[in-house]
C-alpha positions, 0 to 999 in steps of 0.5 A: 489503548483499550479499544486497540486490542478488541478491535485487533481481536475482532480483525483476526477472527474474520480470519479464522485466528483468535490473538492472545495479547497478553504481553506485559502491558506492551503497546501494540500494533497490527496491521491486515490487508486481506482479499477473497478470491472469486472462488473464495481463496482467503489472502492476509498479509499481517503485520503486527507486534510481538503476540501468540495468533492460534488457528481456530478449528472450523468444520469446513475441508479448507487447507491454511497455509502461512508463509513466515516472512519476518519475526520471531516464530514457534509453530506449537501444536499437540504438545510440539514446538518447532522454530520457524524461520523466515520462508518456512510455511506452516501448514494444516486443514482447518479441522486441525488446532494449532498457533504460533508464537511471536517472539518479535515483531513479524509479518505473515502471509496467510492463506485460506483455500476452501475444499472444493477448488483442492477436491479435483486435483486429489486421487482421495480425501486430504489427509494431511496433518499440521506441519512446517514445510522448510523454504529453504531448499527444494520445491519448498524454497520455490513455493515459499518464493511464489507465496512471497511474490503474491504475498507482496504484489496480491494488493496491487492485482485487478480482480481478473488478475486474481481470478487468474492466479487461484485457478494454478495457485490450488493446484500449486498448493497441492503439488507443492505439499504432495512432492514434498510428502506432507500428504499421506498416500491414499487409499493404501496404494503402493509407491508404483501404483502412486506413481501411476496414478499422478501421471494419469492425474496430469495426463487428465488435467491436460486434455480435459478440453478434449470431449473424447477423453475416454479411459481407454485412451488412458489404458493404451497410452500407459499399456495397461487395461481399462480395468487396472486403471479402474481399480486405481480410481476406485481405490481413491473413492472415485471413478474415472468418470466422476473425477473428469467431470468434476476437473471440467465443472470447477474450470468452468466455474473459474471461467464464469467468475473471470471477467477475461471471459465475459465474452463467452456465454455458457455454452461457449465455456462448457465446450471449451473444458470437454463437455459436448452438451450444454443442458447435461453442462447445466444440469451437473453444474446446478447438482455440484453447486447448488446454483445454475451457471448463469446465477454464478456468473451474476454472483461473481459479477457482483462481487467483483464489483466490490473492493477485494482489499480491506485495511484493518486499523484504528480508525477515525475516534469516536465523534468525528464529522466526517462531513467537517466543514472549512474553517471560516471567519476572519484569518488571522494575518499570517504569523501574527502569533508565534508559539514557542513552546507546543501548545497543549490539548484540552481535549478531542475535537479543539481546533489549534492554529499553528503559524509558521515562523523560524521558531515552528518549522524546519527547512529541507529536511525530516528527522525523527529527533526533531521536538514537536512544535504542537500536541493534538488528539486523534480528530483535531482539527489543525490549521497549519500555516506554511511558506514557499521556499521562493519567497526571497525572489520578491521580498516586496510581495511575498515577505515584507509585513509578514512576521512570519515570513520574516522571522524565518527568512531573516538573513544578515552578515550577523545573523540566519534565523535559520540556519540549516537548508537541507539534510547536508554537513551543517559546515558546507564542507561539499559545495560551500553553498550554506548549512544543510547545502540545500539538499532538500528545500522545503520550508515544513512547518511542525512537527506535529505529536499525534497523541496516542499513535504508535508504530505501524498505525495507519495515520490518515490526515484529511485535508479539508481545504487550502487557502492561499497565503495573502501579501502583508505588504500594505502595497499588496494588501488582499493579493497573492503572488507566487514564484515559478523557477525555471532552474538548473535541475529542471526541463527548462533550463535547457529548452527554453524558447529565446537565446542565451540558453541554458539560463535559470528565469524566475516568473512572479506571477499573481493569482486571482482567487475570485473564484474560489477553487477555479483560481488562475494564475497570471504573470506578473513580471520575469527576469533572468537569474544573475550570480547572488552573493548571499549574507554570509559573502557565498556567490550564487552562480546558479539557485542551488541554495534556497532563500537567497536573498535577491538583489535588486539592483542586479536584476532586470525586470521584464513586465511585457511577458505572457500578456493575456494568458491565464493559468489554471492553479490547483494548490498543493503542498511540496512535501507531507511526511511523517517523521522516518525511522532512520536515525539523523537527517533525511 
């Protein structure tokens, strides 16, 4: 807990936001994933606990941005304060001060553009003060819809996609505030004048890949003199010349950094913006950027080549061994023992052995109301038993010997250890199949209480190896066997090969583990399912219960199958989770 909120700490000023934590002694919990366009666009979706976030100032012509999407929220700045809402946008230069105030927990998309892409697309210096533009009418609904798509695909974007949206998304940012009047008018001009110049703005923005783009054409196309034109150029401290040169070297520069145009060479990409020489392309290139064209396109190369994304969190604790070898030595025989009470902790790094029996898992189901059935800290190490749902379709092999295997498949007319299979009513008042109706049939050991995790940390189980669970059966001894079942919710119920057809077959196959991870599996017999009456005197006309015991007698076993045939196995579990924050049974 003390070292949450300086890590959180350090994570916001990366991006140029400094968190105030003092809440009370609340528990805490934050989450960042961030990207850094080739152009430098800075992109945060953060998700945190109630706080106050304060935009520090920096001397840099960046614009920031930051799209409201859940929570609480107060935008303060120079003694205001304004409510925001969910799709508002909250707006500044880097050079303005200001914070907001979380009341709840809430998420955020934050944008950071650099000066130089905005630049090209002014008519003069940004003069735009902080502010609240509303996403709930007008262009501003649909530029908060465009930041809230990106804000919730940006992580799943190639790099090339990317690099593609920052080259509309500056000047989307631009418009978007300038229709909106957030962005004072420059250089005095008057509202016609104005005018004027954003249609000359889009007019240039259009043609710049034609080289004979002159302010002639300019002047015959809006009626007007070549001087009278000038003057409105002038008037936002630049000229015609230096504003077509400056749209056409920062395309280029987003071509050089697109890996969708790495097929073209430099001179290729300079011709295609409207410049007709390739040295004189070089030479403004170098004055503007400090870098010739080709060194700028091996450095975005390289920095394509890293991870965009970063994922802030807690982390693993201190001393844990990533290089953490598999457990080795004796096993114990599976369910030899059984806790019924929730082991405790000593200590970080203990290694806990937890066995499955009627007493430690439950079946077909998650709930969050559900007690642990063992404590560990951060960076223990757990060996966790489990069981397949299909045990019941060869008690001989895969359940009898075995404690815990019987413990949880123990089903008489007196007694079912236990009871509820599945998230359905515990009275079967559906289908009459059992407790739980069988929806959801897997047999999940746990739960397992992870010290110190809060909601909306990041818990990251490595799995370090998986042994498969040998027969108890001293028949069987050392062997392994599973169960595959062709059922009626499955592809093969219906295209099986041999009449009668649809039929459910069950195929107990054995797996040899001679060779340690290149394991194989072969089978060992087959047969066709027949109704089962279960313990409790409900007929089976199909598997759409699990555990049901088998009858023997009422199958016939087919041992001439698949002779000769291996299958390569690859061991997973059915389902990993962790507890879900809807109230009941999922």
């Amino acid at each position: 807990m003390q070292l949450r909120p300086s890590a959180w700490r350090e994570t916001l000023l990366q991006h140029w936001l400094r968190p105030d934590l003092t809440g009370g002694g609340r528990p805490m919990h934050g989450t960042v994933l961030a990207a850094r366009s080739p152009q430098g666009i800075g992109m945060a979706r953060i998700s945190a606990s109630p706080q106050t976030i304060e935009r520090l100032v920096d001397r840099s012509d960046a614009v920031w941005l930051s799209l409201h999407i859940a929570g609480e929220a107060a935008l303060f700045e120079g003694g205001n304060t304004v409510p925001v809402v969910p799709g508002d946008i909250v707006y500044s230069t880097s050079a303005a001060g200001l914070g907001l105030n979380f009341g709840s927990d809430f998420r955020q998309f934050v944008l950071r553009i650099p000066g130089e892409p905005l630049k090209a697309r002014l008519p003069g210096p940004l003069a735009l003060a902080a502010g609240c533009l509303s996403g709930r009418s007008g262009l501003g609904r649909v530029f908060a819809g465009t930041l809230g798509a990106l804000a919730e695909s940006f992580d799943s974007l190639g790099d090339d996609q990317i690099a593609s949206i920052e080259q509309t998304l500056s000047e989307f940012v631009i418009t978007s505030l300038a229709e909106s009047g957030v962005i004072a008018a420059q250089g005095g001009m008057r509202a016609s004048h104005g005018a004027l110049f954003n249609r000359l703005l889009r007019y240039i923005d259009a043609n710049l890949s034609d080289s004979e783009l002159s302010l002639g054409q300019l002047a015959r196309r809006e009626r007007t003199s070549e001087r009278t034109l000038q003057k409105l150029f002038e008037a936002s401290g630049q000229t015609f010349s230096s504003h077509v040169r400056q749209k056409r070297l920062e395309h280029c520069r987003a071509d050089l950094a697109n890996r969708l145009y790495s097929h073209l060479s430099v001179s290729d990409i300079c011709f295609r913006w409207g410049f007709n020489d390739a040295a004189h392309f070089s030479r403004a290139f170098r004055e503007q950027f400090q870098v010739s064209p080709r060194q700028y396109r091996q450095q975005a190369s390289e920095a394509s080549q890293q991870s965009l994304r970063v994922v802030a969190h807690r982390g693993w604790p201190a001393g844990y061994r990533d290089d953490a070898p598999p457990v080795t030595g004796d096993r114990p025989a599976p369910g030899a023992t059984v806790d019924s009470e929730p082991a405790a902790v000593s200590g970080a790094g203990q290694h806990h052995h937890l066995c499955a029996s009627d007493k430690t898992i439950h079946w077909g189901y998650f709930s969050q109301s559900l007690a642990p059935v063992l404590r560990v800290n951060s960076g223990d190490l757990v060996t966790i038993e489990t069981l397949t749902q299909h045990a019941y379709d060869d008690y001989e092999r895969m359940i009898k010997g075995d404690s815990g295997a019987e413990s949880v498949f123990h089903w008489t007319p007196e007694r079912k250890n236990v009871d509820r299979r599945g998230a359905g009513p515990s009275d079967a008042s559906i289908y009459g199949r059992g407790s739980g109706e069988g929806f959801g049939v897997h047999i999940c050991t746990g739960p397992v209480y992870v010290h110190d995790a809060r909601p909306g940390d990041v818990l990251e189980v490595r799995i370090i190896d998986v042994l498969p669970r040998l027969s108890a059966n001293a028949k069987f001894a050392g062997r392994v066997f599973g169960s595959n079942a062709a059922t009626w919710w499955g592809f093969h119920y219906s295209e099986l090969l041999t009449e009668p057809k649809p039929r459910e077959v069950v195929t107990i196959y054995e797996i040899d583990c001679s060779h340690g991870h290149g394991a194989s599996a072969h089978a060992v017999y087959n047969y066709r399912w027949t109704p089962q009456r279960d313990p409790s005197g409900v007929v089976h006309p199909t598997i759409d219960y699990p555990g049901i015991p088998v009858d023997r007698g009422s199958i016939v076993e087919n041992h001439d199958v698949l002779k000769n045939v291996k299958i390569p196995v690859r061991p997973h579990f059915g389902v990993i989770a962790v507890a879900p924050r809807e109230v009941g049974m999922v």
